[in-house]
C-alpha positions in Angstrom: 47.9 -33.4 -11.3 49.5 -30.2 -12.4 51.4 -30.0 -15.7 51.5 -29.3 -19.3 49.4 -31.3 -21.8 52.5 -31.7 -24.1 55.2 -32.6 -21.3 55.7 -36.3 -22.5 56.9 -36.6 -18.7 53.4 -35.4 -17.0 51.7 -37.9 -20.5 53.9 -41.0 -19.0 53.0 -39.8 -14.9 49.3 -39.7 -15.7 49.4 -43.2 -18.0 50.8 -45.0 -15.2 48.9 -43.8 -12.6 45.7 -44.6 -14.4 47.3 -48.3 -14.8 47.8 -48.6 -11.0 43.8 -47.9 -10.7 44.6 -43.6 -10.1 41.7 -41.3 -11.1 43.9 -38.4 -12.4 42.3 -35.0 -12.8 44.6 -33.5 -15.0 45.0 -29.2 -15.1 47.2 -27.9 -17.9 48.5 -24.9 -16.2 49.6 -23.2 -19.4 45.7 -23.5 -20.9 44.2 -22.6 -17.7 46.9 -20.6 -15.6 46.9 -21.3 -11.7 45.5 -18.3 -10.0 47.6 -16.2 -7.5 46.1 -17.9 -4.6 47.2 -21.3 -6.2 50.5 -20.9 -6.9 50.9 -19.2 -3.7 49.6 -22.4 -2.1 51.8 -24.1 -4.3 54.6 -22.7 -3.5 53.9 -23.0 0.1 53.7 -26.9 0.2 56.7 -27.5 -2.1 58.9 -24.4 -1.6 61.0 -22.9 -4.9 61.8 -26.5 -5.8 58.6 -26.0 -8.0 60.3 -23.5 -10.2 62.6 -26.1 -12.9 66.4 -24.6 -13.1 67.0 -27.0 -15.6 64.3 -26.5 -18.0 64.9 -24.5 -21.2 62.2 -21.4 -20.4 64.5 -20.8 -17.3 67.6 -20.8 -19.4 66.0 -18.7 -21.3 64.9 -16.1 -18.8 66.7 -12.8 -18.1 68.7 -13.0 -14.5 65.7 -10.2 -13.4 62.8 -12.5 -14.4 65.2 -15.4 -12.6 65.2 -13.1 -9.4 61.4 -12.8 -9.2 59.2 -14.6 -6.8 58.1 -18.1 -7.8 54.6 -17.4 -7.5 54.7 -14.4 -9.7 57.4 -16.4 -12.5 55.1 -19.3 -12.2 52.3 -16.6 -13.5 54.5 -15.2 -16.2 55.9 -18.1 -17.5 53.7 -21.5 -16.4 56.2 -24.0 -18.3 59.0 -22.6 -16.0 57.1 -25.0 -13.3 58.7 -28.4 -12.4 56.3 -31.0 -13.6 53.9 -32.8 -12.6 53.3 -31.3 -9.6 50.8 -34.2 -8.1 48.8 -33.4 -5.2 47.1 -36.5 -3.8 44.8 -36.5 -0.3 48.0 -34.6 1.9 50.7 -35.7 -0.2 52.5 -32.8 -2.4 54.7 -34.3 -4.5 56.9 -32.9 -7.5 58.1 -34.7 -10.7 57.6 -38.3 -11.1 60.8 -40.0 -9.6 61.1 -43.6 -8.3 60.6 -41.6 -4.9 57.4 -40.4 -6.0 56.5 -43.6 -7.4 56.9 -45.4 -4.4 54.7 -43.0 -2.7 51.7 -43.3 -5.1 52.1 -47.2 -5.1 53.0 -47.2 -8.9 56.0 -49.9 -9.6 59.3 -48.0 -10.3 
């Protein structure tokens, strides 16, 4: 799981998936930023839907730094990342919706 130690979002995510017998190896991408190659990768299995339009650090952002590529925001400014991004076996999935609880087996 991808996310932000302090996102009370990716703390709920990882609680409940360690309730529904998950092993979650957690990776706080502002403490230990994503490499170039990862966030490339990242981008390729979940497209620009990974970049949050909604969170504050892209309301915040200049329209230039809102016209750069994902990867590169993504390395600029990690909390600009929707979150958690979960990766699981060949699933990639982004946020933690009944939709993405229904994949991972964890009771919406």
């Amino acid at each position: 799981m991808l996310g932000l130690a302090k996102c009370s979002t990716c703390q709920k995510a990882k609680a409940q998936l360690e309730e529904h017998g998950w092993t979650v190896a957690f990776h706080d991408v502002q403490q230990q930023p994503l490499s170039g190659a990862e966030r490339a990768d990242l981008v390729a299995q979940l497209g620009d839907k990974i970049i949050n339009r909604a969170s504050l650090t892209w309301r915040g952002m200049s329209e230039d730094e809102r016209a750069a590529d994902p990867v590169d925001m993504m390395g600029d400014k990690p909390s600009v990342m929707k979150r958690p991004a979960i990766i699981a076996g060949d699933l990639h999935l982004l946020g933690w919706t009944a939709n993405v609880k229904r994949a991972l087996d964890v009771p919406a």
